[in-house]
C-alpha positions in Angstrom: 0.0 0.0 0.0 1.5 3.0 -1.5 0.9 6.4 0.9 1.0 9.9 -0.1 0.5 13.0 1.8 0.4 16.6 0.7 -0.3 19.6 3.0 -3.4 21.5 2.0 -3.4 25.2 2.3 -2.6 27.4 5.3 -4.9 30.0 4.8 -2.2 32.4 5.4 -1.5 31.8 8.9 1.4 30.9 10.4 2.7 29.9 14.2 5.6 29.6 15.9 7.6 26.5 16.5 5.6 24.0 19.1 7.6 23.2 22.5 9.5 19.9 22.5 7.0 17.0 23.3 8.4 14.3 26.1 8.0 10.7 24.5 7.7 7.9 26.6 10.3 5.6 26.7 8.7 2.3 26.9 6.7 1.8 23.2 3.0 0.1 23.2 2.4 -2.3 20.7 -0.8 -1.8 19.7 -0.6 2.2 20.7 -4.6 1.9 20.5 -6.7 -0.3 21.5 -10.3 -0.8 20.3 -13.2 -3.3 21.4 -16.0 -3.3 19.3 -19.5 -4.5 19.3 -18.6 -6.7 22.2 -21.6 -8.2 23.5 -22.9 -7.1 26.7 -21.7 -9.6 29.3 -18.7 -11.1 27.7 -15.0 -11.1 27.9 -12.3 -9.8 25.3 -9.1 -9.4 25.9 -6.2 -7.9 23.8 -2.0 -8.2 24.1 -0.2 -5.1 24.0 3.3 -5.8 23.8 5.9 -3.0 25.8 9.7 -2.2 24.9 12.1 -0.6 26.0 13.5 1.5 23.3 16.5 3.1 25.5 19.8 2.1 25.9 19.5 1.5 29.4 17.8 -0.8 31.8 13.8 0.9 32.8 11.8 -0.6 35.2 8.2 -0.9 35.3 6.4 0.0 38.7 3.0 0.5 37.9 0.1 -0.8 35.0 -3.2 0.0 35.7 -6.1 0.2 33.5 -8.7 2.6 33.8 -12.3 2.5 32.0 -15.5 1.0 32.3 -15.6 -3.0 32.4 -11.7 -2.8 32.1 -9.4 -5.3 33.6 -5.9 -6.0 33.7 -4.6 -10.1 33.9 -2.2 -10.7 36.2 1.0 -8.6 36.1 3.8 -8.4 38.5 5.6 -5.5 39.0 8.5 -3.9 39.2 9.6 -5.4 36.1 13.1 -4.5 34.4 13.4 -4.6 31.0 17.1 -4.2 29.3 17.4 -2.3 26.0 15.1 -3.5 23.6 13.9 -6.1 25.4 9.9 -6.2 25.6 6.8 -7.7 27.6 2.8 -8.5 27.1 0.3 -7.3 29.4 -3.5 -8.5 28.5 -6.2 -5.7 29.2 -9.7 -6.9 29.5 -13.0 -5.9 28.3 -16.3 -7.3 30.0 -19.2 -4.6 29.5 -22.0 -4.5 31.9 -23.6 -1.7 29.6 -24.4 -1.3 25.9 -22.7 2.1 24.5 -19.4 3.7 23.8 -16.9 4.9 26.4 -12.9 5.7 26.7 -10.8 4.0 28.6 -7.1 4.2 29.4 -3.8 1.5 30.0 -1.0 3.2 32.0 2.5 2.2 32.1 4.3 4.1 35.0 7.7 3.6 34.3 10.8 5.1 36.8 12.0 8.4 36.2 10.2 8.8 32.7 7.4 9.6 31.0 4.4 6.9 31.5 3.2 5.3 28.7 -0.4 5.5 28.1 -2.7 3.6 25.9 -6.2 4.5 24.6 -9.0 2.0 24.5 -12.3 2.8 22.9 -14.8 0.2 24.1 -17.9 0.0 22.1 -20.7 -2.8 23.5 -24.2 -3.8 22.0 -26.5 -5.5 24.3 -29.9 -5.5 26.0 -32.1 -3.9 29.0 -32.2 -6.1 32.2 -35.4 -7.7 31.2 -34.2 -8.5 28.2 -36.5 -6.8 25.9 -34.8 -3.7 24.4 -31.8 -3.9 22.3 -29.4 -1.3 21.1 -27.6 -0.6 18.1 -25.2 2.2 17.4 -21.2 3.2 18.0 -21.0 6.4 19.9 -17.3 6.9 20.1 -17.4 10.2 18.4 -13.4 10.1 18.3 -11.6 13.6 17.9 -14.0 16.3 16.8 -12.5 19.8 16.9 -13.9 22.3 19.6 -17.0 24.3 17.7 -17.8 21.6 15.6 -20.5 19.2 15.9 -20.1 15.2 14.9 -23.5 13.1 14.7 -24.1 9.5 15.2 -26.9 7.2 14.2 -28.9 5.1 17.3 -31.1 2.0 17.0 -33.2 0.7 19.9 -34.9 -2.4 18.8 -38.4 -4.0 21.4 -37.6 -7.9 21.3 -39.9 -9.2 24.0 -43.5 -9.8 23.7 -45.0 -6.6 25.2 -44.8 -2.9 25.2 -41.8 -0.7 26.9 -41.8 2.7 27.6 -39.0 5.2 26.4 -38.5 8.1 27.7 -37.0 11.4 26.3 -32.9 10.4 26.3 -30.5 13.1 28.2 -26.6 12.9 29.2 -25.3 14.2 31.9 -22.7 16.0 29.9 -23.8 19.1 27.9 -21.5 17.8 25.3 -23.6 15.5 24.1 -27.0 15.8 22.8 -29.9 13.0 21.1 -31.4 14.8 18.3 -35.1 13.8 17.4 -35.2 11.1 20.6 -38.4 9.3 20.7 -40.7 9.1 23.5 -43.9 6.5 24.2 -44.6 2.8 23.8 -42.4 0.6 22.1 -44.5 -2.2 20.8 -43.0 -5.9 20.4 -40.6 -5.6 17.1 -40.7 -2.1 16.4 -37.7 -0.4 16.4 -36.9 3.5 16.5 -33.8 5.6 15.4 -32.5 8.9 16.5 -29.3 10.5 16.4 -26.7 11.5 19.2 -24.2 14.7 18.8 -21.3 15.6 20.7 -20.5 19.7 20.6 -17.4 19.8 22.5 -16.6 23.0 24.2 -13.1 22.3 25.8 -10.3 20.3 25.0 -9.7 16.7 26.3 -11.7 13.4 26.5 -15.4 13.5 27.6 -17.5 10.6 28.2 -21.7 10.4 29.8 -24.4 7.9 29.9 -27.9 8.1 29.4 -30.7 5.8 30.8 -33.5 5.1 28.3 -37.0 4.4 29.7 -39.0 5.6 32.2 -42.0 4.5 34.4 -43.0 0.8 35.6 -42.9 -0.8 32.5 -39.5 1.2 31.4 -36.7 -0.3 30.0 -33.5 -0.5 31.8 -30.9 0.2 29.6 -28.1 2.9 29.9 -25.8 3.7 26.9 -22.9 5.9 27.3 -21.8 8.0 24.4 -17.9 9.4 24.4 -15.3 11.9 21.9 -12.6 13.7 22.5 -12.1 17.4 22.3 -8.9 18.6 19.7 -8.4 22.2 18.6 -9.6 23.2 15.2 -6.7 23.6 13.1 -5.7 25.5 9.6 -2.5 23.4 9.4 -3.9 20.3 7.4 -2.4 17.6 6.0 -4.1 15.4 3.1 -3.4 12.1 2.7 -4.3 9.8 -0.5 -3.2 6.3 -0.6 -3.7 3.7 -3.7 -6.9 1.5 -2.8 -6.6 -2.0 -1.7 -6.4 -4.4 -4.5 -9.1 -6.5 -2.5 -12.4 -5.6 -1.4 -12.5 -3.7 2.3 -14.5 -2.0 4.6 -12.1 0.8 4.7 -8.7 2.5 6.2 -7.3 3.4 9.6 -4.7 6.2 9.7 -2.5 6.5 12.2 0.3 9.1 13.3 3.2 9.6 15.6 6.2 12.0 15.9 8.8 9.3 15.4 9.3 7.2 12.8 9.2 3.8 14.9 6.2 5.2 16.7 4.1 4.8 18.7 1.5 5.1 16.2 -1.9 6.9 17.3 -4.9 5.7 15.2 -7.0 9.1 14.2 -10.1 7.9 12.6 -12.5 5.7 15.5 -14.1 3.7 12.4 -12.7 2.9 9.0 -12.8 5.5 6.1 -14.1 4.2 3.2 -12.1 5.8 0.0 -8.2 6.0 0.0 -8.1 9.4 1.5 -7.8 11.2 4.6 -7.7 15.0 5.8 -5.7 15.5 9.2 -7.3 18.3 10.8 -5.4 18.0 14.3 -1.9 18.8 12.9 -0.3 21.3 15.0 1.9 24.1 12.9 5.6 23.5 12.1 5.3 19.5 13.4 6.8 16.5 11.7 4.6 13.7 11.7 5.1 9.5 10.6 1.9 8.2 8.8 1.0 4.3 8.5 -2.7 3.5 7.0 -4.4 -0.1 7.7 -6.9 -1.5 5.8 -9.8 -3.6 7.0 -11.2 -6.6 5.0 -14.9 -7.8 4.8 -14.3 -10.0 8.0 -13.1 -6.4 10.3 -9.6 -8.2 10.0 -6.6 -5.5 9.7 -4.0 -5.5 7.8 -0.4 -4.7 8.8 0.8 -0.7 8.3 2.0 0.4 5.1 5.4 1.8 5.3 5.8 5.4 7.1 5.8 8.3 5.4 6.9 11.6 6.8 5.2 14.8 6.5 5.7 18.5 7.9 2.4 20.5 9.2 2.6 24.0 7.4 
């Protein structure tokens, strides 16, 4: 897979040089970690390999993992790892609620900037008495602040009588359900409506949201969550030749160094050989690597980096 990348325009303004970023010295191997569709209930897990890319021996005192239905397998620490020497941790994911939320995997390491790892959880799954059913990814990813990104919801009645829904609201302002449907939903009928996130501020937000209200509500919560990144002039198209088998579409991902680690930008697949980076900041280098994913939502290794310089 053959990647290009060409700067798109300025607009005329310019910015100084950013500050020098820290990088952690232990690498994650997947950087990101995604769970998807996992049914409500059961267990995934994923292996994210750490190494040391110093010189010198670095010891690990801490892992913990942070997130809703988030677990880590057993992991002794301190560890010491020599120079390039590496180790698997196994987080796992058990959701107790359908919906998207953020989660986190951090590697305290002595003396130097932690490593931290990004999961985006993403369950489907059913009230507690088994009737309602929801459909629907609400990890909005990174939207820029002032900009609103919308997402399609599905609740589905599969038991043999009525449920009410009530009007949907988050806790978080951030997020919004546009055109939410309130009443009886009879057995079989399904309703959609869509959920924004507006963020304000910068950073990762995530709320819930109980559907159903009354004694013959549902009991379903589904948590919706994004990220908040400045809106930026500085972007940086990339193109890519198209797989030469059919796919579902492309992950892009970026770091500052060439041997990573790699952050994927996009939370689902694009689906044409192209991609806008919106999130560059002025004057930075950046490493791209774009995945493909085949009919079966297997991925394919990266394509070979390729560096490009934010205007």
């Amino acid at each position: 897979m053959l990647l290009a990348a060409v700067p798109a325009p300025a607009n005329g303004v310019s910015g100084a040089e950013p500050a020098p970023r820290l990088q952690p010295i232990v690498a994650a191997t997947p950087s990101e970690v995604s769970f998807s569709s996992v049914p409500v209930g059961s267990r995934y897990s994923q292996a994210i390999r750490l190494t040391n890319l110093s010189a010198s021996l670095k010891t690990i005192n801490t892992v913990t993992a942070t997130g809703a239905g988030l677990a880590l397998e057993r992991f002794f620490a301190p560890l010491v790892l020599g120079p390039g020497e590496s180790v698997t941790i196994t987080v796992d994911y058990r959701p107790v609620n359908a919906g998207a939320a953020l989660g986190k995997v951090t590697v305290g390491v002595k003396d130097e900037v932690p490593t931290e790892i990004v999961v985006r959880e993403s369950a489907q799954g059913r009230s507690k008495d088994g009737e309602i059913t929801v459909q629907g990814d609400l990890d909005f990813g990174k939207v820029p602040i002032g900009t609103t990104a919308t997402k399609a919801l599905t609740l589905r009645n599969n038991g043999k009588s009525g449920v009410q829904i009530g009007d949907t609201a988050f806790a978080d302002s951030s997020f919004s359900a546009v055109n939410s449907w309130a009443g009886t939903l009879a057995p079989g009928q399904e309703v959609q409506f869509e959920v924004q996130f507006s963020p304000a501020t910068l950073g990762i937000r995530s709320a819930a949201a109980t559907i159903g209200k009354g004694s013959n509500a549902g009991t379903l919560q589904i948590e919706a969550s994004g990220e908040g990144v400045s809106a930026s002039d500085h972007k940086i198209e990339l193109n890519w030749q198209p797989s030469d088998v059919p796919v579902q579409g492309y992950f892009v991902y970026r770091a500052v160094e060439k041997d990573g680690p790699y952050t994927k930008l996009n939370a689902s697949p694009v689906t044409q050989p192209a991609y806008t980076d919106d999130t560059a900041a002025a004057g930075q280098e950046y490493f791209y690597r774009v995945t493909s994913v085949d009919e079966l939502g297997a991925e394919s290794p990266f394509s070979a980096p390729m560096p490009m310089q934010a205007p």
